[in-house]
Phi, psi and omega in degrees: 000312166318302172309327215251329174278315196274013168269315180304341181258333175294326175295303207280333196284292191281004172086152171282096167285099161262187194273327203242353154339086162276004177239148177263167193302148165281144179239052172285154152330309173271305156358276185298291171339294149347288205273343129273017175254323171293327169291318185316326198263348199273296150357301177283340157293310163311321164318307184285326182285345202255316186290319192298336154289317284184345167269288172333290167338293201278311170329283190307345177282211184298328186288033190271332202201068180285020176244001208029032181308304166323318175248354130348279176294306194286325180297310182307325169312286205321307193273349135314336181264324177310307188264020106318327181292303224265342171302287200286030193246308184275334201231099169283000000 
């Protein structure tokens, strides 16, 4: 996904060389303006892609489930299947 964005921002950045362009690029003011506001956005992008892992992360770590309501519940199963085992185990 990465690649595929900065090959997309290197194009649009260095502009499209076509066949029938007769004139050479202008090195205006707004050119360049352009052209650090699109790094600008490529940079806030890359910012927002990095925290939004880093987001992920921690949601999948422990803060996914602060009260441990989840492992709670899960553990009461665990402990409900054992002694469904050890029923059909002792009562043939």
């Amino acid at each position: 996904m990465k690649v595929l964005f900065i090959l997309i921002l290197a194009f649009f950045i260095s502009g499209c060389n076509s066949d029938e362009a007769t004139e050479s690029p202008s090195t205006s003011p707004e050119l360049k303006s352009s052209s650090n506001r699109s790094k600008e956005i490529a940079v806030l992008l890359n910012k927002k892609h990095q925290l939004s892992k880093k987001l992920k992360t921690l949601v999948a770590s422990n803060q996914l489930d602060p009260d441990e309501d989840l492992k709670i519940i899960i553990t009461e199963q665990q402990q409900a299947y054992r002694d469904l085992q050890n029923i059909r185990n002792t009562h043939p």
